[in-house]
LOFI-572334 format. One record per residue (C-alpha): residue number from 0; x, y, z. Coordinates in nm, 4 decimals, decimal comma. Example, Ala and Ser with C-alpha at 12.3 -4.5 7.8 and 13.67 -1.06 7.14 Angstrom:
+-----+----------+----------+----------+
!   k !       c1 !       c2 !       c3 !
+-----+----------+----------+----------+
!   0 !   1,2300 !  -0,4500 !   0,7800 !
!   1 !   1,3670 !  -0,1060 !   0,7140 !
+-----+----------+----------+----------+
! end
This chain:
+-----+----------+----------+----------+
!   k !       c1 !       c2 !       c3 !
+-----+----------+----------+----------+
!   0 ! -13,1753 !   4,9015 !  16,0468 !
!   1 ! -13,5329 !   5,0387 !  16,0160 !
!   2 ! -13,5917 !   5,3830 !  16,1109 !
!   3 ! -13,7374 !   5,4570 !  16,4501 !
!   4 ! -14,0888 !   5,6149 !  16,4398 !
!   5 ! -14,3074 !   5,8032 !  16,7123 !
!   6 ! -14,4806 !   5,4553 !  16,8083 !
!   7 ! -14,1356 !   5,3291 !  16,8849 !
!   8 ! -14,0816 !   5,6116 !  17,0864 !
!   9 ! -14,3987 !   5,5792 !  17,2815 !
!  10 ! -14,3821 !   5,2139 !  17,3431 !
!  11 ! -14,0251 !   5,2551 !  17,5230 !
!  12 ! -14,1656 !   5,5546 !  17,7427 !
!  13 ! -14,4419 !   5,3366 !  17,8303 !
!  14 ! -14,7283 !   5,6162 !  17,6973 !
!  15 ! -14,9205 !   5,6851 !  17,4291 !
!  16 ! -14,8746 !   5,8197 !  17,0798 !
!  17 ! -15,0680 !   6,1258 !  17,1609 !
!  18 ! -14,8167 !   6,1878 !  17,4548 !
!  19 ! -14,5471 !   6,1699 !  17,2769 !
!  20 ! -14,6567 !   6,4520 !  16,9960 !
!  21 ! -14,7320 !   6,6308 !  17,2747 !
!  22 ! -14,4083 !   6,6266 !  17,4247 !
!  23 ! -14,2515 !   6,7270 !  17,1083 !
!  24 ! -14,4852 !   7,0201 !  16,9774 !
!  25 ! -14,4351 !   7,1317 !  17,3752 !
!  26 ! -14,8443 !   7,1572 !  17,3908 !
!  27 ! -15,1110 !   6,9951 !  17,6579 !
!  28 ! -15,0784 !   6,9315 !  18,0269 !
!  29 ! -14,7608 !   6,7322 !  18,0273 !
!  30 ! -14,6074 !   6,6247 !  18,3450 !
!  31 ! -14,2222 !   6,6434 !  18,4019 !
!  32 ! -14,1462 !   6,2817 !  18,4916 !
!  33 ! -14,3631 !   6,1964 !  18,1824 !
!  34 ! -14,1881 !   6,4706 !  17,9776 !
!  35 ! -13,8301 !   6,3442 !  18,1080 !
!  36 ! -13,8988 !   5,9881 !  18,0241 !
!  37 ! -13,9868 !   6,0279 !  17,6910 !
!  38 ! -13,7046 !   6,2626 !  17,6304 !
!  39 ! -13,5273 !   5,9712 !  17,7720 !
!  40 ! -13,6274 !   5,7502 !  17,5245 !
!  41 ! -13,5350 !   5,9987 !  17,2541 !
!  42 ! -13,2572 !   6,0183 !  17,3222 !
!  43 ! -13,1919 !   5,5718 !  17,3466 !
!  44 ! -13,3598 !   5,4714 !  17,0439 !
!  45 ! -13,1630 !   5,7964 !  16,8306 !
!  46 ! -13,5415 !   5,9303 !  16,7386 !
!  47 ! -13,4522 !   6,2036 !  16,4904 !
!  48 ! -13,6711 !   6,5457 !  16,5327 !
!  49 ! -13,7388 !   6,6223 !  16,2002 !
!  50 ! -13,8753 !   6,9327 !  16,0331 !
!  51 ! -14,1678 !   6,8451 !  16,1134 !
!  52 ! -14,1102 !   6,8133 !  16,4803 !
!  53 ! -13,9228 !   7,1422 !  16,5173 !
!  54 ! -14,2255 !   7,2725 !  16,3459 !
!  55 ! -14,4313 !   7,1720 !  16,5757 !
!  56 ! -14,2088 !   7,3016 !  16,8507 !
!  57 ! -14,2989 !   7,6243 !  16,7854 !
!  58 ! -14,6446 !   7,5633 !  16,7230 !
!  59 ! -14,6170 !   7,6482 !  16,3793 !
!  60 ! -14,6978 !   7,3277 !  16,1821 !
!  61 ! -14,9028 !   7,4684 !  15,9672 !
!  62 ! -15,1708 !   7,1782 !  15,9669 !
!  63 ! -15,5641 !   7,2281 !  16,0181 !
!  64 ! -15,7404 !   6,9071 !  16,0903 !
!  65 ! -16,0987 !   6,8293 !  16,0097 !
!  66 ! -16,3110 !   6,5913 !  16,1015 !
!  67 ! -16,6389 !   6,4982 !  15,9201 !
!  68 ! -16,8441 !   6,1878 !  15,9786 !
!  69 ! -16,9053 !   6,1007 !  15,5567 !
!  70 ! -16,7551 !   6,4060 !  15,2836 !
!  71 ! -16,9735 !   6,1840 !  15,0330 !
!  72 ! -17,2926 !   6,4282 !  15,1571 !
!  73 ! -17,3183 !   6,7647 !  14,9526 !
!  74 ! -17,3274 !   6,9701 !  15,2466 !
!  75 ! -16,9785 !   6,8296 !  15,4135 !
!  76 ! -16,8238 !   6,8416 !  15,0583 !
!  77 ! -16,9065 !   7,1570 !  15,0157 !
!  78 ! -16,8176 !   7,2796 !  15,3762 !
!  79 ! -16,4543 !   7,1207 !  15,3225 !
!  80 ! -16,4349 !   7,3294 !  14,9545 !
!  81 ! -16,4364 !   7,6435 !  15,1863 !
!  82 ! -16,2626 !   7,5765 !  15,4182 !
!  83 ! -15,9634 !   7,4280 !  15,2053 !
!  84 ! -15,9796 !   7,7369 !  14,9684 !
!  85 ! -15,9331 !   8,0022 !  15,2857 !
!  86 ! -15,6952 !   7,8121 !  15,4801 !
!  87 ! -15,4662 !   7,7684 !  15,1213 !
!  88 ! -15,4924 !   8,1471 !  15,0706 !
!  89 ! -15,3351 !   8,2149 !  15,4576 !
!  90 ! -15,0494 !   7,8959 !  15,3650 !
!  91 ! -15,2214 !   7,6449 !  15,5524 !
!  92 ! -15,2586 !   7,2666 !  15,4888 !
!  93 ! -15,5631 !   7,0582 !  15,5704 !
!  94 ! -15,5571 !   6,7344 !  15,7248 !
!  95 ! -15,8796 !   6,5286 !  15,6535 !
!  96 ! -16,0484 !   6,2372 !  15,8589 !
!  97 ! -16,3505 !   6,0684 !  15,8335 !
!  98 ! -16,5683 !   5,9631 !  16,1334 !
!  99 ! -16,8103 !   5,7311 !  16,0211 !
! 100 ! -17,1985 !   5,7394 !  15,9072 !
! 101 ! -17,2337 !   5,7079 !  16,2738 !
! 102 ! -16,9549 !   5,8978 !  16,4132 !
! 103 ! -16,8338 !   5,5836 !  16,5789 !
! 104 ! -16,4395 !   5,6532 !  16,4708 !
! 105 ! -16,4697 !   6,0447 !  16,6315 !
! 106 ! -16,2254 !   6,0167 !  16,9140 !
! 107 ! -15,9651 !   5,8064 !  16,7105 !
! 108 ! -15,9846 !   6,0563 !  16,4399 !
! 109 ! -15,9373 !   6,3723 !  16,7208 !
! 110 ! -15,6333 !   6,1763 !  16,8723 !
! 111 ! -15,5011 !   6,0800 !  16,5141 !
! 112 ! -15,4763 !   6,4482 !  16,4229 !
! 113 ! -15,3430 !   6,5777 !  16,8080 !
! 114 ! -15,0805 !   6,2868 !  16,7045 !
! 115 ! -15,0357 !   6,4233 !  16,3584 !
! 116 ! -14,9298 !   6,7311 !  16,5646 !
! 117 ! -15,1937 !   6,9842 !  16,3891 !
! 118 ! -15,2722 !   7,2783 !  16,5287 !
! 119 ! -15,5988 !   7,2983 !  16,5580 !
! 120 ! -15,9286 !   7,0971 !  16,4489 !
! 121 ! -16,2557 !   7,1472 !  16,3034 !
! 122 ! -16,5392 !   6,9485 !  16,3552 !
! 123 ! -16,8063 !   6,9061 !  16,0539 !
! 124 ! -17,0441 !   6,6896 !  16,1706 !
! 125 ! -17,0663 !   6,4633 !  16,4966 !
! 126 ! -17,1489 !   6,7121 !  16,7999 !
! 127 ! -17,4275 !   6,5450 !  16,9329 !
! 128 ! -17,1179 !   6,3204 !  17,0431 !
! 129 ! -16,8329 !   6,5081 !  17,0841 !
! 130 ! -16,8417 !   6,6492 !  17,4778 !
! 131 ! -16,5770 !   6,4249 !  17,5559 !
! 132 ! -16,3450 !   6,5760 !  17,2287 !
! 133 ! -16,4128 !   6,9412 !  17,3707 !
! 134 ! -16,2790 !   6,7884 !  17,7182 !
! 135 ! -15,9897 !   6,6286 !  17,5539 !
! 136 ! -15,9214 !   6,9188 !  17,3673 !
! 137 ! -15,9005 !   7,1492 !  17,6668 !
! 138 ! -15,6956 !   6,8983 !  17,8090 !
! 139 ! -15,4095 !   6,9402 !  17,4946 !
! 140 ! -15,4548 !   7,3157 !  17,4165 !
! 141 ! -15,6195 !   7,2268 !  17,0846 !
! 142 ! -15,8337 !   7,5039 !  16,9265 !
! 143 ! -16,1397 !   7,3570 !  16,8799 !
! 144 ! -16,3885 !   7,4860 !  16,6226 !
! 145 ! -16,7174 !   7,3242 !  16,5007 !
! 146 ! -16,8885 !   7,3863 !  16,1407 !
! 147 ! -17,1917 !   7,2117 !  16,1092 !
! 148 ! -17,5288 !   7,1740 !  15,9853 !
! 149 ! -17,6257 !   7,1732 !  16,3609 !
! 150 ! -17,4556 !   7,1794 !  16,6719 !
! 151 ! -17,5242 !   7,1289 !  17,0548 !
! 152 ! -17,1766 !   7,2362 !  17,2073 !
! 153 ! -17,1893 !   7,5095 !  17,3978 !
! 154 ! -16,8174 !   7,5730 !  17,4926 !
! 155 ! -16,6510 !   7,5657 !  17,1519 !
! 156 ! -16,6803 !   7,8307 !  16,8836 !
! 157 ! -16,9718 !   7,7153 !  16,5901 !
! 158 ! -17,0345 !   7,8224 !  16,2692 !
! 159 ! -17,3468 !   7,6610 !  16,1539 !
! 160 ! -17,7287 !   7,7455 !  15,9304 !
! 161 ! -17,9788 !   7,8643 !  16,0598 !
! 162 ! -18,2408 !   7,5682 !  16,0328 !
! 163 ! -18,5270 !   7,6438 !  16,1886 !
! 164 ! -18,5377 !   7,9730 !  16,0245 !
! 165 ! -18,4873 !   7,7652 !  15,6760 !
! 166 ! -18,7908 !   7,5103 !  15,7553 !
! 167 ! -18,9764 !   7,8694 !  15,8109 !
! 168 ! -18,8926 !   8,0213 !  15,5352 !
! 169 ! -18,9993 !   7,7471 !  15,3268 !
! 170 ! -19,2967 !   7,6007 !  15,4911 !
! 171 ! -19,4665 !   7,9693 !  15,4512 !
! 172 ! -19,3259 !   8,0028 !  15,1056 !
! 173 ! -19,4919 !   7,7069 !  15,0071 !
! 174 ! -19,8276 !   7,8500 !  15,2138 !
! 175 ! -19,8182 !   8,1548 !  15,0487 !
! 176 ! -19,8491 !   7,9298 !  14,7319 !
! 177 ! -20,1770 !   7,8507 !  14,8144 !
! 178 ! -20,0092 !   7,5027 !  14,9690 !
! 179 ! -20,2225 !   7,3368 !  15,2811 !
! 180 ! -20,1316 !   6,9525 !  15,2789 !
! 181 ! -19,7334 !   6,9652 !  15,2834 !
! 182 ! -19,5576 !   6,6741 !  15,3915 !
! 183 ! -19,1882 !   6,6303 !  15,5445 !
! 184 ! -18,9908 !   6,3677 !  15,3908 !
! 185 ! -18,6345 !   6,2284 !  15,5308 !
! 186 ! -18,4091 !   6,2193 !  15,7894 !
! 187 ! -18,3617 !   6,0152 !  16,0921 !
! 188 ! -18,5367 !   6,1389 !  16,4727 !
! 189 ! -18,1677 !   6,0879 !  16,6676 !
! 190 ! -18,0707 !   6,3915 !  16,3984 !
! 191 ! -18,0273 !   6,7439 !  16,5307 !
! 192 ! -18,0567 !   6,8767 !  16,2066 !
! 193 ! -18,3797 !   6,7446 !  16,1640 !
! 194 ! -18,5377 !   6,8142 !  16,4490 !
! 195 ! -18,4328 !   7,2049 !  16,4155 !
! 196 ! -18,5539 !   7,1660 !  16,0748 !
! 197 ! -18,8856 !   7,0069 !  16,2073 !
! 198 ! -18,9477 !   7,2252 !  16,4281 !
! 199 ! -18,9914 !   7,5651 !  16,1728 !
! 200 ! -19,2113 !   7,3642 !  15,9834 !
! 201 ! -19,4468 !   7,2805 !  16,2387 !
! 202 ! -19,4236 !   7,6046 !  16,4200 !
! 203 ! -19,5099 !   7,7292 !  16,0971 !
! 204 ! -19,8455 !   7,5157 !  16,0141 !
! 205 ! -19,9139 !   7,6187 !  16,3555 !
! 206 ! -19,8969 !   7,9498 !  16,2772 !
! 207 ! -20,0967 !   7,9232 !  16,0066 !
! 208 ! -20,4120 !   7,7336 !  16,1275 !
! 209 ! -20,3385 !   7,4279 !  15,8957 !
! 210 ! -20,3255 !   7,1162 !  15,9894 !
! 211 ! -20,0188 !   6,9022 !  16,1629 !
! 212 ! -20,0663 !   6,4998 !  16,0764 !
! 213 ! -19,7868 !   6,3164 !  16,2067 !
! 214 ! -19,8413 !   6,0389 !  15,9145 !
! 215 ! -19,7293 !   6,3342 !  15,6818 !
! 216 ! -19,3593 !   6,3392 !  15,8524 !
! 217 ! -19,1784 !   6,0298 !  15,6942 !
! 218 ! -18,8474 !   5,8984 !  15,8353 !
! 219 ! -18,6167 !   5,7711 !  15,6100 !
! 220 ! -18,2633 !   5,6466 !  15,5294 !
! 221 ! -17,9727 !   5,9337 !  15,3301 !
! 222 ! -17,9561 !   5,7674 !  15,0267 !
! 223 ! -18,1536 !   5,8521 !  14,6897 !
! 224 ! -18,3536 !   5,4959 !  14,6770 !
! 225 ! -18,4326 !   5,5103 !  15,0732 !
! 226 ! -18,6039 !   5,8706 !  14,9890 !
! 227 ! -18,7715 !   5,7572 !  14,6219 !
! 228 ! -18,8862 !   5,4170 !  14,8175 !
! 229 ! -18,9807 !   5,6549 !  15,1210 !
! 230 ! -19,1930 !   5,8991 !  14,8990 !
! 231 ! -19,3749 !   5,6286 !  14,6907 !
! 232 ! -19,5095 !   5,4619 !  15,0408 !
! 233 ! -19,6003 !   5,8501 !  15,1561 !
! 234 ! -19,8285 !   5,9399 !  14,8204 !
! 235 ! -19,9908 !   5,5804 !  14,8160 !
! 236 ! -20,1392 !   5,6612 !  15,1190 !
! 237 ! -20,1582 !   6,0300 !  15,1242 !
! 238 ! -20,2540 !   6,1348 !  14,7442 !
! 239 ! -20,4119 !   6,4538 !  14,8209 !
! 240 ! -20,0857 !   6,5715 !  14,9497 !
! 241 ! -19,9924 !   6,8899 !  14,7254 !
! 242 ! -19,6092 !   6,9466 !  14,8884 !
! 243 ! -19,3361 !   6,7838 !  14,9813 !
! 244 ! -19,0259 !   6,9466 !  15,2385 !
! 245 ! -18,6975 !   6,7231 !  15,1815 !
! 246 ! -18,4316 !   6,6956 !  15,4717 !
! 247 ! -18,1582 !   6,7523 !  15,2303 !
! 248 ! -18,0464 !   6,7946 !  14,9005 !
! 249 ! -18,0062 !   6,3662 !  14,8729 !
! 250 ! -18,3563 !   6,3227 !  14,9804 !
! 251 ! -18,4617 !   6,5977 !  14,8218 !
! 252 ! -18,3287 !   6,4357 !  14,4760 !
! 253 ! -18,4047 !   6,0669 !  14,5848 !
! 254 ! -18,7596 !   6,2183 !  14,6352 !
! 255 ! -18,8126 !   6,3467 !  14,2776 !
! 256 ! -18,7330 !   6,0238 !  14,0982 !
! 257 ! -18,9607 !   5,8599 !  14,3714 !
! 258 ! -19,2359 !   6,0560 !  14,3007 !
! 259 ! -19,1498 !   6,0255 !  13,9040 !
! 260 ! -19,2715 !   5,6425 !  13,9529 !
! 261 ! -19,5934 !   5,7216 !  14,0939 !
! 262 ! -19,7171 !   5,9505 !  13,7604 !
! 263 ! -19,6369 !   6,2747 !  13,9373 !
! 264 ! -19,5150 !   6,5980 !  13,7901 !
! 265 ! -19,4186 !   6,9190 !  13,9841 !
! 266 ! -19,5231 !   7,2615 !  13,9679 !
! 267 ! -19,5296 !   7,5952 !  14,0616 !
! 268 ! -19,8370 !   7,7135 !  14,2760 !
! 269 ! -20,1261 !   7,5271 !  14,4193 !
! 270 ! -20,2789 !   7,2458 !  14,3217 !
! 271 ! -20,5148 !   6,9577 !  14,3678 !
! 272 ! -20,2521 !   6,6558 !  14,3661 !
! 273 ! -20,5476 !   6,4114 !  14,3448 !
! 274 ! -20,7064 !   6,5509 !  13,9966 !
! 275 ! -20,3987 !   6,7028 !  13,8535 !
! 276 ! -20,1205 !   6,4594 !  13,9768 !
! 277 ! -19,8873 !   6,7645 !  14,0354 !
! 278 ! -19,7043 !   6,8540 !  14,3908 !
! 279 ! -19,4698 !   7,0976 !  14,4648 !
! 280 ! -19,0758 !   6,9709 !  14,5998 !
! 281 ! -18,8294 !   7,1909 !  14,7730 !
! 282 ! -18,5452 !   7,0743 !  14,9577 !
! 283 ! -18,2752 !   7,1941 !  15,2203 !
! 284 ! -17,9142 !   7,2078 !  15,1048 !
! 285 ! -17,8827 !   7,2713 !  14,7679 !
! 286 ! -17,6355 !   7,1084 !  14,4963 !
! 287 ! -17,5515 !   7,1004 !  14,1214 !
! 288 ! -17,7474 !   6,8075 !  14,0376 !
! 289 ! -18,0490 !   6,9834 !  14,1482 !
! 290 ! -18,0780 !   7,2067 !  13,8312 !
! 291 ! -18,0433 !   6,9027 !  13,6057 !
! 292 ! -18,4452 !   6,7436 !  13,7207 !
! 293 ! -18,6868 !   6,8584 !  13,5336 !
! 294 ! -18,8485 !   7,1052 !  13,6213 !
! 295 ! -18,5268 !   7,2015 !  13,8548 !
! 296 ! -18,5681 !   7,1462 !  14,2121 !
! 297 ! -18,6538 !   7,4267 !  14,4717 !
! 298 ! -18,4197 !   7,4983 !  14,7499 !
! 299 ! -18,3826 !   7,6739 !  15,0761 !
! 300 ! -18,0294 !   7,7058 !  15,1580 !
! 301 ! -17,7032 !   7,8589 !  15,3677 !
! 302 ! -17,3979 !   7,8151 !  15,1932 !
! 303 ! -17,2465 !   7,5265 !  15,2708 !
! 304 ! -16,8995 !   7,6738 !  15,1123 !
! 305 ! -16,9137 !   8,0100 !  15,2861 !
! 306 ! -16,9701 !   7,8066 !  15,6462 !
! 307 ! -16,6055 !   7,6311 !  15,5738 !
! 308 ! -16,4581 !   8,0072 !  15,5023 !
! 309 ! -16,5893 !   8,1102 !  15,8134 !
! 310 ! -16,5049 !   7,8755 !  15,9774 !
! 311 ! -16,1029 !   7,8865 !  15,8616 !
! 312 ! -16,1202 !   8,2563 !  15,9642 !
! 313 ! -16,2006 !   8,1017 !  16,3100 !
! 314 ! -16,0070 !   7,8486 !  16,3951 !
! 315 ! -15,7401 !   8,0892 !  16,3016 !
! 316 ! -15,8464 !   8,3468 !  16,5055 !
! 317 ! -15,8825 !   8,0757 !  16,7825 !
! 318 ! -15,5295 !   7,9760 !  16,7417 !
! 319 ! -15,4008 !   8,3317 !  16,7788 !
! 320 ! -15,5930 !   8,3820 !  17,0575 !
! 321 ! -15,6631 !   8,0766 !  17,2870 !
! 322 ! -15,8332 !   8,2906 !  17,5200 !
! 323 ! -16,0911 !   8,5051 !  17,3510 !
! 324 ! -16,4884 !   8,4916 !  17,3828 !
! 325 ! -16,6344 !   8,2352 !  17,2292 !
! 326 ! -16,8715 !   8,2812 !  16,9455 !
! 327 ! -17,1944 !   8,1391 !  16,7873 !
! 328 ! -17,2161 !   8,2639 !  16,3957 !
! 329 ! -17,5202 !   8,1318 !  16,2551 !
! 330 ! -17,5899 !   8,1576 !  15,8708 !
! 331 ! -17,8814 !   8,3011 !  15,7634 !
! 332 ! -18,0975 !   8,0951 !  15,4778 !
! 333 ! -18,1509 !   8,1962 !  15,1172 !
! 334 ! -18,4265 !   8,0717 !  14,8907 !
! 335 ! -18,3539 !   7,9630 !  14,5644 !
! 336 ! -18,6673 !   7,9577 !  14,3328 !
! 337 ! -18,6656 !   7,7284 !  14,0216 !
! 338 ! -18,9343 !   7,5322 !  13,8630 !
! 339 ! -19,0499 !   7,2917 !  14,1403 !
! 340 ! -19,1739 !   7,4415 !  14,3566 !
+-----+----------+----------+----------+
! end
């Protein structure tokens, strides 16, 4: 005889999964004739209540989900690094799910992990699209934290960079170089991230007096070749450009071999790109590869791993206390100087 599972459970009491986690880690908004019936069905099929489920009984599993739409992108690696490390050192396990490019698996992966009886969930990534998880999540007493590169929620605690404030800081570093034609490179217009980005760069030309040319802001795809294709299109028509902002550390990268093909080399200071074929590069983000280019690449960034510590201190903090004011840490930006910029 096979043994019975949760689904078996839920299919006799007529509900869902979900429910029936629920029912056994005593969380959510549970009625009684919902709670009795599958109790009932418990009880029928011989459903044993493992470990697991006593665990959960007490709210103690132990379990931290996460939720990030692709961990192949520096910054969400990085993030998860952090976060993993603190939540080890306090005896916590994390649960990892992966949303999609698109976040089009989100709400599957939020009710996988309330099934998975965790006890509580971050979200890296996604929030443009997740006011429906911060409902459900209210709904199931689920501490909800988000750690992301932007965010838009307002009721749930966020731990996230400062991007405008990076864009600033390096649109006036390069300015201060002696830079006047700087282009932005990457990044798609439905993207938070990039328009908090965009904006500190062209508050800061503003600011400046010099020139804002929307054919100098290039959209383009997250992959290396999308960003070298991108930037070889940008300097064939634009070759007195002298600088270059990349979304991220991907584009950033994708960027530099881009620009490689079109006889470029990158450097320090000011320059006129159309005698001397130099440019400067930075980038947003930051990651190892980046001090393997030659020259290495130039980055403005918040750390990616210290957001995921912070962000285990919270959702820990939420847990213990369900009730308590929410909060808004933003991380400030650092820039790292090397040879390309």
């Amino acid at each position: 005889m096979s043994k019975i599972t949760i689904n078996d459970v839920a299919a006799a009491a007529g509900v869902s999964v979900t429910t029936v986690s629920l029912v056994l880690s005593g969380k959510g908004r549970i009625s009684a004739a919902t709670m009795a019936r599958v109790n009932e069905a418990i009880e029928q099929l011989g459903f044993v209540r493992n470990r697991s489920a006593t665990m959960l009984r007490g709210g103690e599993s132990g379990v931290i989900g996460l939720i990030v739409r692709d961990l192949s992108q520096p910054f969400y690696a990085e993030m998860t690094a952090g976060l993993s490390e603190a939540l080890e050192k306090q005896g916590k396990l994390l649960f990892l799910t992966q949303s999609g490019a698109q976040g089009q698996h989100l709400h599957r992966c939020f009710e996988s992990l309330v099934a998975q009886g965790v006890d509580g969930v971050v979200l890296g990534g996604g929030a443009d699209k997740a006011s429906q998880i911060v409902t459900r999540a209210r709904e199931v007493n689920m501490a909800l934290v988000c750690a992301a590169r932007a965010s838009s929620l307002e009721e749930v605690d966020a731990i996230r960079p400062d991007n405008a404030q990076a864009a600033r800081l390096a649109t006036e570093y390069l300015i201060r170089q002696g830079h006047q034609r700087i282009a932005w490179l990457g990044g798609h217009s439905a993207s938070l991230t990039r328009a908090e980005r965009l904006g500190g760069y062209c508050a800061t030309l503003l600011q400046y007096g010099l020139p804002f040319r929307p054919e100098w802001i290039i959209e383009c795809g997250n992959t290396q070749k999308e960003a070298a294709d991108a930037a070889v299109q940008l300097f064939q028509h634009h070759p007195r450009l002298t600088a270059v902002l990349a979304y991220n550390a991907t584009t950033a990268l994708g960027c530099y071999f881009g620009l490689l093909r079109t006889g470029r080399t990158f450097a320090r200071g000011a320059v006129d790109s159309y005698y001397d074929q130099q440019l400067a590069l930075m980038g947003f983000g930051d990651e190892p590869q980046a001090e393997l280019t030659d020259p290495p690449l130039t980055f403005v960034t918040s750390s990616a791993r210290e957001i995921g510590r912070v962000a285990a201190e919270r959702i820990l903090q939420r847990i213990a206390q369900p009730d308590a004011a929410r909060q808004n840490v933003i991380m400030p930006p650092q820039l790292v100087i090397r040879g390309s910029a």
